[in-house]
LOBATOR-537601 format. One record per residue (C-alpha): residue in three letters; chain; residue number from 1; x, y, z. Coordinates in steps of 0.001 Angstrom, whole numbers, m for minus. Layout:
N
@residu Ala&chaine A&num NUM&east X&north Y&up Z
...
END
This chain:
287
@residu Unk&chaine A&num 1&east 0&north 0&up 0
@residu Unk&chaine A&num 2&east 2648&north 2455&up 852
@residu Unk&chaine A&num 3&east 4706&north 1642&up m2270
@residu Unk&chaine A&num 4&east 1824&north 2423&up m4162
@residu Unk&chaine A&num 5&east 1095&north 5211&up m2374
@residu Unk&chaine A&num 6&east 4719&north 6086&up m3014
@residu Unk&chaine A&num 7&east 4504&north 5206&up m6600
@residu Unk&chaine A&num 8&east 1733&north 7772&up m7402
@residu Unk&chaine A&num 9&east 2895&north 10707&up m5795
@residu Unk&chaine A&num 10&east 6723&north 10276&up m7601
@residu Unk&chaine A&num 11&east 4497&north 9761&up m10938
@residu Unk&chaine A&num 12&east 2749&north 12650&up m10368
@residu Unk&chaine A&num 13&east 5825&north 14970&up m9765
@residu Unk&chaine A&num 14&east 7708&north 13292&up m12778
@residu Unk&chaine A&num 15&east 4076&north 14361&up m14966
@residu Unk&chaine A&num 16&east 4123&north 17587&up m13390
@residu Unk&chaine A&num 17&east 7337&north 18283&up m13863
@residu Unk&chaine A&num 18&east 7835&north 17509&up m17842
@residu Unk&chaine A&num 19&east 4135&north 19177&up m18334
@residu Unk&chaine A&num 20&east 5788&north 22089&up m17121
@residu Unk&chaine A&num 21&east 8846&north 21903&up m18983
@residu Unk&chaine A&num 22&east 6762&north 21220&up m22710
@residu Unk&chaine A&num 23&east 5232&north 24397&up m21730
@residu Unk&chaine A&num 24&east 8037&north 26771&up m21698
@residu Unk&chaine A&num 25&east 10839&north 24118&up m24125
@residu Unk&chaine A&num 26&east 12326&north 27491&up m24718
@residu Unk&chaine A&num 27&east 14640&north 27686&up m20986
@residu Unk&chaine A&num 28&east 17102&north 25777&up m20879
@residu Unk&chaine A&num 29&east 17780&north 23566&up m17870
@residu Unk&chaine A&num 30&east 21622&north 23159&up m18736
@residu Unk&chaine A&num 31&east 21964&north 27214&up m19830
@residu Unk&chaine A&num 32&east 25303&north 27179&up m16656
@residu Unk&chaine A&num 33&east 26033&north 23903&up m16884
@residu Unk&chaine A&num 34&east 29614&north 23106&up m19415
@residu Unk&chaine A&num 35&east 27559&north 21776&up m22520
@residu Unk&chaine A&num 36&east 27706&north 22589&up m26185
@residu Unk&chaine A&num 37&east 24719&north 25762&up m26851
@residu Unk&chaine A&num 38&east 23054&north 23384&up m29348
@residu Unk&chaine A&num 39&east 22868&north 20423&up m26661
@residu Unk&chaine A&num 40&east 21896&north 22952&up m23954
@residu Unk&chaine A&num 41&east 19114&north 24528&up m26797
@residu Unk&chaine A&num 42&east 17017&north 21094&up m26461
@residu Unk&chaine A&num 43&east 17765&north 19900&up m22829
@residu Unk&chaine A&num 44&east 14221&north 21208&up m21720
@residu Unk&chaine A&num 45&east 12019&north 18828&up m24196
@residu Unk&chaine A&num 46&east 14551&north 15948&up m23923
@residu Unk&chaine A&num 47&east 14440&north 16372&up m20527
@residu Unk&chaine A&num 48&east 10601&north 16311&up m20431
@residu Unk&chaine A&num 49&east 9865&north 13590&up m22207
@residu Unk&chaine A&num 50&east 12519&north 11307&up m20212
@residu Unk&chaine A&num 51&east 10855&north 12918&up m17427
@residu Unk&chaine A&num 52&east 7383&north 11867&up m18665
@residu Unk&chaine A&num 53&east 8094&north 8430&up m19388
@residu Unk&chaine A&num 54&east 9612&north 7571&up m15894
@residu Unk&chaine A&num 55&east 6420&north 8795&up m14625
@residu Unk&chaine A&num 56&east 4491&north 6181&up m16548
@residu Unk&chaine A&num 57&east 7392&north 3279&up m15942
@residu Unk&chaine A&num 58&east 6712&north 4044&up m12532
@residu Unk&chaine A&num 59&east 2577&north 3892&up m12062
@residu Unk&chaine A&num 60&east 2509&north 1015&up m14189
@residu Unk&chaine A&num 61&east 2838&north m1975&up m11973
@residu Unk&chaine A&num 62&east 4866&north m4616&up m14832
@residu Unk&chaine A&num 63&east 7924&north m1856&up m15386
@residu Unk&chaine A&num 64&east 7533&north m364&up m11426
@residu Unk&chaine A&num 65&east 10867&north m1731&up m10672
@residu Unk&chaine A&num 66&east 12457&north m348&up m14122
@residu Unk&chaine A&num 67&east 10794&north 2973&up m12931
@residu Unk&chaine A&num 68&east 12321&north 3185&up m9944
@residu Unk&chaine A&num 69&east 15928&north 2787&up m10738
@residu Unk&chaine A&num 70&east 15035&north 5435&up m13731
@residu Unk&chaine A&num 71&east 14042&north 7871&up m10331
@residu Unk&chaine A&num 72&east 16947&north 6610&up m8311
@residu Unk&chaine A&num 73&east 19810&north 7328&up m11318
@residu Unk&chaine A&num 74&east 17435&north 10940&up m12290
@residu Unk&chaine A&num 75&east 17639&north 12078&up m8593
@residu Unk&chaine A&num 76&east 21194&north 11496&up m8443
@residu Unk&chaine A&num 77&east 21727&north 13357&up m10991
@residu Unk&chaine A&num 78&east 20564&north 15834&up m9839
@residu Unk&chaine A&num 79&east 21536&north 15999&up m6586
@residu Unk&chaine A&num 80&east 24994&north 15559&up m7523
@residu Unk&chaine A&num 81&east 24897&north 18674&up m9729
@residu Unk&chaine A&num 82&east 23113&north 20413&up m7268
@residu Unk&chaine A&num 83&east 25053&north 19702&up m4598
@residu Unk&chaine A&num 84&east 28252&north 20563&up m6671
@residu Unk&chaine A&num 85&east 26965&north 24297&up m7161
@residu Unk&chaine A&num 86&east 26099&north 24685&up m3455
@residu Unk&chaine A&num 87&east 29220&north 23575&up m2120
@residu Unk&chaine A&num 88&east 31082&north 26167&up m4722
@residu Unk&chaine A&num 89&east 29310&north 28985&up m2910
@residu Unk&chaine A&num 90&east 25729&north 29391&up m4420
@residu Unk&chaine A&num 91&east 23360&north 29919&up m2466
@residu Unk&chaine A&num 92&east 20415&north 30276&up m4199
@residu Unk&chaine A&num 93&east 19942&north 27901&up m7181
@residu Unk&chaine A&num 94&east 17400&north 28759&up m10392
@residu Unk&chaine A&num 95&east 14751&north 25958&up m10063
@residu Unk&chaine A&num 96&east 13570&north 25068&up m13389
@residu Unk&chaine A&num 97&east 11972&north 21844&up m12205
@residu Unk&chaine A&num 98&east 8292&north 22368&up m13205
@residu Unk&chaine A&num 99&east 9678&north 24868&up m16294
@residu Unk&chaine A&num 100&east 9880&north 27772&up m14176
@residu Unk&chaine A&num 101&east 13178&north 29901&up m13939
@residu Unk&chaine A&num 102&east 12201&north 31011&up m9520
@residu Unk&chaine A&num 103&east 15223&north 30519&up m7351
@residu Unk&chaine A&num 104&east 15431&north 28951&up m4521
@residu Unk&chaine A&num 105&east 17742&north 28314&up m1298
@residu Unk&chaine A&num 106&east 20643&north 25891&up m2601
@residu Unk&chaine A&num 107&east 20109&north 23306&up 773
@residu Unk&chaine A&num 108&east 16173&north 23431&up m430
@residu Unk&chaine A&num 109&east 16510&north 21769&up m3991
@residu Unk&chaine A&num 110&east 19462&north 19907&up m3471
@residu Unk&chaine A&num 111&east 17379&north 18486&up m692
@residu Unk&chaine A&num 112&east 14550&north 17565&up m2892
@residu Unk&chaine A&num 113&east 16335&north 15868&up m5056
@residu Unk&chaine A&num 114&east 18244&north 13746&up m2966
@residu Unk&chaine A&num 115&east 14857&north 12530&up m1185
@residu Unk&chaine A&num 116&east 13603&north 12064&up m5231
@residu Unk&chaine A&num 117&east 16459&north 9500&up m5488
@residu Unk&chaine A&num 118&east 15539&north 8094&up m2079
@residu Unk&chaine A&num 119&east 12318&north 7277&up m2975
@residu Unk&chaine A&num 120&east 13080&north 5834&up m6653
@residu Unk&chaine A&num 121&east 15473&north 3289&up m4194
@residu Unk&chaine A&num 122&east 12585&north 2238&up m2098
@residu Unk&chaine A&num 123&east 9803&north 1690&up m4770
@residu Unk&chaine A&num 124&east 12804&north m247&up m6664
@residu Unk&chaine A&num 125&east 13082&north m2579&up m4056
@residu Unk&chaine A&num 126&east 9901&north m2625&up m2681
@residu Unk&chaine A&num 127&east 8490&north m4318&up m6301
@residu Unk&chaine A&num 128&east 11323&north m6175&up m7058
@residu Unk&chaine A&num 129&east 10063&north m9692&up m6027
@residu Unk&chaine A&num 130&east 14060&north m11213&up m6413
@residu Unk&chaine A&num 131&east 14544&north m9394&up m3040
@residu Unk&chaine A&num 132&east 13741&north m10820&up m35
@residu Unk&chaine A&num 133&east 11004&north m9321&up 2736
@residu Unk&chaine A&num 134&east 13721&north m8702&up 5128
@residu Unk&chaine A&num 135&east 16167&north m7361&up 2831
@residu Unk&chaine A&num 136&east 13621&north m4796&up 1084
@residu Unk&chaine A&num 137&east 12587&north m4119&up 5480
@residu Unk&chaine A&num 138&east 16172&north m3107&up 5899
@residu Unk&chaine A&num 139&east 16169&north m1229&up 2669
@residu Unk&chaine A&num 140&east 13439&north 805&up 3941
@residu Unk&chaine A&num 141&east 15422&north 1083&up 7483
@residu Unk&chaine A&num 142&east 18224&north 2954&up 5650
@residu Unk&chaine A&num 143&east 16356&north 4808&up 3209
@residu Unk&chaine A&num 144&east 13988&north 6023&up 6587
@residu Unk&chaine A&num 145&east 17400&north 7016&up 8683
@residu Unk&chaine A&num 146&east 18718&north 8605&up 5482
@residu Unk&chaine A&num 147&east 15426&north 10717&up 5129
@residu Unk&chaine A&num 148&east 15549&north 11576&up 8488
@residu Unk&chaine A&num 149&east 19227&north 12691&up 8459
@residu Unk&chaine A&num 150&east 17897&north 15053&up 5697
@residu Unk&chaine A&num 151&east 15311&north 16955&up 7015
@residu Unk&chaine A&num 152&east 17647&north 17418&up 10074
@residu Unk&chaine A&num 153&east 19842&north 19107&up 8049
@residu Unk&chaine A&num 154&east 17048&north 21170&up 6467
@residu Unk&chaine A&num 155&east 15760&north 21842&up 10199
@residu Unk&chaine A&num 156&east 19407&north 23096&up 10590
@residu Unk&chaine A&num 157&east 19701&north 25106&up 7694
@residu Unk&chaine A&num 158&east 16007&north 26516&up 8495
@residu Unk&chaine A&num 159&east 17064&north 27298&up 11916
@residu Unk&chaine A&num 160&east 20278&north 29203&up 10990
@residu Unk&chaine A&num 161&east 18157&north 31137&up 8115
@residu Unk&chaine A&num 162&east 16424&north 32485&up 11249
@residu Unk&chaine A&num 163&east 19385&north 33081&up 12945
@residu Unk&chaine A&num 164&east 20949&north 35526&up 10121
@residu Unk&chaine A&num 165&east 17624&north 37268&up 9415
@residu Unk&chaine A&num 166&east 17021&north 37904&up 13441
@residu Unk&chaine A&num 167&east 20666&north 39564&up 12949
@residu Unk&chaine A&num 168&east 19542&north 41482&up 10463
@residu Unk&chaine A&num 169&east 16155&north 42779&up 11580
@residu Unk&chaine A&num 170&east 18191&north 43754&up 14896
@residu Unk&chaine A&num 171&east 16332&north 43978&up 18378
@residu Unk&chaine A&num 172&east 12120&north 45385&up 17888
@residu Unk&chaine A&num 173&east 13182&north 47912&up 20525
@residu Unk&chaine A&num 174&east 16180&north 50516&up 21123
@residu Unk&chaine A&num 175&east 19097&north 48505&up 23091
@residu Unk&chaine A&num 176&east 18761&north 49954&up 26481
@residu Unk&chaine A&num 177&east 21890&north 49368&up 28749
@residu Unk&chaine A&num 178&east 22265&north 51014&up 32204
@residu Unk&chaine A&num 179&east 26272&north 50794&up 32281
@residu Unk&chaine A&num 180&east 26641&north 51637&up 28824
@residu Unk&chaine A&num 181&east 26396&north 55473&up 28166
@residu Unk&chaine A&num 182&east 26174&north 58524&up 30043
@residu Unk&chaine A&num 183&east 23788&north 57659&up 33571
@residu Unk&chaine A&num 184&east 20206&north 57929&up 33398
@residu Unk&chaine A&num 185&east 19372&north 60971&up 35511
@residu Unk&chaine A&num 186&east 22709&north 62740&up 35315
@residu Unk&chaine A&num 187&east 23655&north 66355&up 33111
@residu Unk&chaine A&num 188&east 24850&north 65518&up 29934
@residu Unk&chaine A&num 189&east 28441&north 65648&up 29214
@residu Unk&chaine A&num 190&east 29487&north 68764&up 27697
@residu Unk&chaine A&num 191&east 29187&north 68816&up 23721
@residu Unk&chaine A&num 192&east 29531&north 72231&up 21573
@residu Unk&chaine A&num 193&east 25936&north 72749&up 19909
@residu Unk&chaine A&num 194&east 23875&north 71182&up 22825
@residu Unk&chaine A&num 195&east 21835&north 74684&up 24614
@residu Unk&chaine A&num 196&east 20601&north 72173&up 27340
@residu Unk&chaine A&num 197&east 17083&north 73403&up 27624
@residu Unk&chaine A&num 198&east 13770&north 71558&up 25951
@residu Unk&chaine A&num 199&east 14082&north 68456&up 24360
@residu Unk&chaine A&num 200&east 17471&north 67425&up 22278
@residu Unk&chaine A&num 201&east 18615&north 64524&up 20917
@residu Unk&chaine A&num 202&east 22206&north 63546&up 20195
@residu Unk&chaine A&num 203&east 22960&north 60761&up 17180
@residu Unk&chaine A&num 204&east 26179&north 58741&up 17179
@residu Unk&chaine A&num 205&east 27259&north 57767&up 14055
@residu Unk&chaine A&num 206&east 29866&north 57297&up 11273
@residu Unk&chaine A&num 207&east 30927&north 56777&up 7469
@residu Unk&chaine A&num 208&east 31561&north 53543&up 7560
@residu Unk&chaine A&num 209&east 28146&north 52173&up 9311
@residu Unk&chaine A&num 210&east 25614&north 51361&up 7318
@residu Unk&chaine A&num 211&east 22764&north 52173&up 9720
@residu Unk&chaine A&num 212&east 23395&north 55192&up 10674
@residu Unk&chaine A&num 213&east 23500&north 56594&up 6726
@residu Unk&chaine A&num 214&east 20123&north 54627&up 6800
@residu Unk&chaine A&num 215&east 18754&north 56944&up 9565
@residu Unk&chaine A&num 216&east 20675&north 60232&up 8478
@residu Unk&chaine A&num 217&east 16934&north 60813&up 6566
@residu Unk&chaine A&num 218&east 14963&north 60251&up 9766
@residu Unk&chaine A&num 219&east 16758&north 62288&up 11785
@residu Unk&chaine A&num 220&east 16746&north 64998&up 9540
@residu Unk&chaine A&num 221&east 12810&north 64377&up 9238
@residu Unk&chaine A&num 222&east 12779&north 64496&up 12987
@residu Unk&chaine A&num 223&east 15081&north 68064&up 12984
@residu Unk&chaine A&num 224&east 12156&north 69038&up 11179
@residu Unk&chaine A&num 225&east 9383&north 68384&up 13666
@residu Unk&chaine A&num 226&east 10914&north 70690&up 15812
@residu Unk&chaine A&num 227&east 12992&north 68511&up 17815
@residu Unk&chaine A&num 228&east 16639&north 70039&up 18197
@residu Unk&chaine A&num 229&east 19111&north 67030&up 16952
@residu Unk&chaine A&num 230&east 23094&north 66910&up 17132
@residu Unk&chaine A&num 231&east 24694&north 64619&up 14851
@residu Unk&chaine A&num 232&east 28194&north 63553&up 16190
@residu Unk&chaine A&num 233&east 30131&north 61897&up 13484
@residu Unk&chaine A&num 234&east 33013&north 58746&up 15289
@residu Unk&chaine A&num 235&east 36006&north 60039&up 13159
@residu Unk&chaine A&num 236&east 35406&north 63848&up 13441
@residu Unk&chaine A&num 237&east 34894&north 64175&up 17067
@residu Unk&chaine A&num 238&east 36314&north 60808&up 18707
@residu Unk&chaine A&num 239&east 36550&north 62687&up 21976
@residu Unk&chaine A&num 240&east 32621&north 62553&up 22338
@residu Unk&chaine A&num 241&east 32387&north 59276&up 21978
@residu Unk&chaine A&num 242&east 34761&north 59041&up 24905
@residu Unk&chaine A&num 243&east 33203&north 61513&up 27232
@residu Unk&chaine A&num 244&east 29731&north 59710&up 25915
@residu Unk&chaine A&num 245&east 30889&north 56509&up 26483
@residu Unk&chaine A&num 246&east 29111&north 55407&up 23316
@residu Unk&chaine A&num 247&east 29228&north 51459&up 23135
@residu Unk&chaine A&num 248&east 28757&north 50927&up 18842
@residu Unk&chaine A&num 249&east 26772&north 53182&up 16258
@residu Unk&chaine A&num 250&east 23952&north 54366&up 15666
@residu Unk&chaine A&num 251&east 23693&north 55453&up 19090
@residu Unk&chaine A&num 252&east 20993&north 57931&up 20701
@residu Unk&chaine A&num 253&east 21060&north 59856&up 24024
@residu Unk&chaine A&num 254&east 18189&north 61920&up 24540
@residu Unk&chaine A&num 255&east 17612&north 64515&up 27027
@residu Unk&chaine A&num 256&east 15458&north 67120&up 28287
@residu Unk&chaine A&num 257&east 16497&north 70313&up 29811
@residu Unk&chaine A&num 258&east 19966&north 69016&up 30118
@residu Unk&chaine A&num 259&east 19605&north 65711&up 31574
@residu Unk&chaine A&num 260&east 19811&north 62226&up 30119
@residu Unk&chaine A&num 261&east 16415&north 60656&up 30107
@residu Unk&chaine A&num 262&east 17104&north 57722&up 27542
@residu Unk&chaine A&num 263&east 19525&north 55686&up 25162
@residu Unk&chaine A&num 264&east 20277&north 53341&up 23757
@residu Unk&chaine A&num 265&east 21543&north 51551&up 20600
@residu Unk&chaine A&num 266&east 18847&north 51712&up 17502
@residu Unk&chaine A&num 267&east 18455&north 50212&up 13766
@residu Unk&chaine A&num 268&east 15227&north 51792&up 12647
@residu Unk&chaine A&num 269&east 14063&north 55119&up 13105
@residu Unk&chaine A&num 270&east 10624&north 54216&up 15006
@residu Unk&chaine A&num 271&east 12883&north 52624&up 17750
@residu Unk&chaine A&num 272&east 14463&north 56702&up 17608
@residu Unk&chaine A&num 273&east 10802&north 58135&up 18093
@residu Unk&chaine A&num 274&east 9696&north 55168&up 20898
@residu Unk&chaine A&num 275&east 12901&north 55905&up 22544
@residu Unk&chaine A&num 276&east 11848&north 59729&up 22820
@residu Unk&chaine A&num 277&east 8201&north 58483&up 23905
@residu Unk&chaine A&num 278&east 10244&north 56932&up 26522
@residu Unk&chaine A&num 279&east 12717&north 60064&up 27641
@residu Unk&chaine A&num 280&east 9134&north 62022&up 27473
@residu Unk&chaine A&num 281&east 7420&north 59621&up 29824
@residu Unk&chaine A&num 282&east 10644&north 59916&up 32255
@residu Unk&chaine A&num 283&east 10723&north 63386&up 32358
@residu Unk&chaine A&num 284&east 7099&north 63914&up 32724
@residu Unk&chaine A&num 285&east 7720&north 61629&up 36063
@residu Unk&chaine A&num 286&east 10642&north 62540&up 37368
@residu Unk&chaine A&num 287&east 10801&north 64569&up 39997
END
């Protein structure tokens, strides 16, 4: 039951996959690969129809077996040329699997393809009445751990995906730290430009960081609105970063009537303005 089971579902992607392909015969699945431009020119359609007729091999119960060494030696293939371009740095391959040209993360097809080979193995065996029950039950066994070591790996490679783009996005709020910075409460250090009454916040930032040219617009936006901003740039004036005691860039310190009310480190400009919400709230508190 499960080999047939099995057996329909690779049939189906195999039909999918060459119907796709006979639609758009004009993209070449071998366009990168080191083939002649006439061979490469009809590697979609030949590609199809060998696609199409594993698909019937395999639903058809007399040439299952034949079908599923057909999907074991096509997902291979492919896995062995996918592979190949991951580990030489891509990182996102161009899927043309179902004929269209989308990319996709390298670890994702490469993946698929080794699990398409995987399951050619087991529908192979599984029909191939020379082969004993045990043997095809240990068969299964390996093919099972080796699925399982796969989408480990893809948990893995999911998990560090998550990793980089929680790097990326940066904390949701502005990076409060009590020992880092000037003291919460306490006058701000002296700084040419600062008149040390209303509201007025100071930006830390420099050339080199990518952020803070990012913000540059927001804070001018903000200079606008009528709050008084100093910009304080790391290589022109390296001494207020010291008296500061500015951590990394972008940096904020905001204060109001002279004293620091809030800091922190910041990626986005709304964590600027919720940062001032917060140095508002203070001062409307403190005593």
């Amino acid at each position: 039951m499960i080999s047939w089971a099995l057996r329909i579902v690779v049939a189906s992607v195999f039909a999918w996959a060459a119907v796709g392909k006979l639609r758009n015969p004009i993209t070449p699945i071998l366009d990168d690969a080191w083939v002649p431009p006439r061979v490469a020119a009809i590697s979609t359609p030949v590609l199809a129809v060998v696609e199409g007729c594993v698909a019937v091999l395999v639903l058809l119960p007399a040439t299952a077996s034949v079908g599923g060494i057909c999907t074991a030696v096509l997902g291979t293939a492919f896995t062995v040329v996918l592979a190949t371009r991951w580990a030489g740095g891509a990182r996102r391959l161009s899927c043309a699997c179902f004929g269209g040209r989308s990319e996709r993360p390298a670890w994702l097809v490469s993946a698929r393809a080794a699990l398409v080979a995987l399951a050619g193995i087991l529908i192979a065996a599984d029909v191939n009445p020379a082969i004993s029950y045990s043997t095809k039950i240990a068969i299964a066994l390996i093919v099972l751990a080796v699925a399982v070591a796969v989408l480990v790996i893809l948990v893995l490679a999911l998990y560090r995906q998550v990793g980089v783009l929680e790097r990326r996005l940066g904390p949701r709020t502005a990076l409060e730290i009590p020992e880092e910075g000037p003291p919460f409460g306490s006058r701000v250090p002296e700084l040419s430009g600062l008149s040390g009454q209303g509201s007025e916040l100071i930006a830390f930032g420099s050339e080199s960081c990518r952020l803070c040219r990012e913000l540059t617009p927001g804070f001018r936006a903000l200079a606008r609105d009528g709050l008084a901003v100093r910009g304080v740039d790391e290589d022109s004036e390296p001494d207020a970063f010291n008296r500061f005691r500015v951590p990394g860039t972008p940096y904020v310190v905001y204060t109001v009537e002279g004293i620091v009310m809030a800091k922190g480190l910041v990626n986005t400009l709304e964590q600027v303005e919720e940062l001032v919400g917060i140095g508002l709230e203070r001062a409307q508190h403190a005593p």
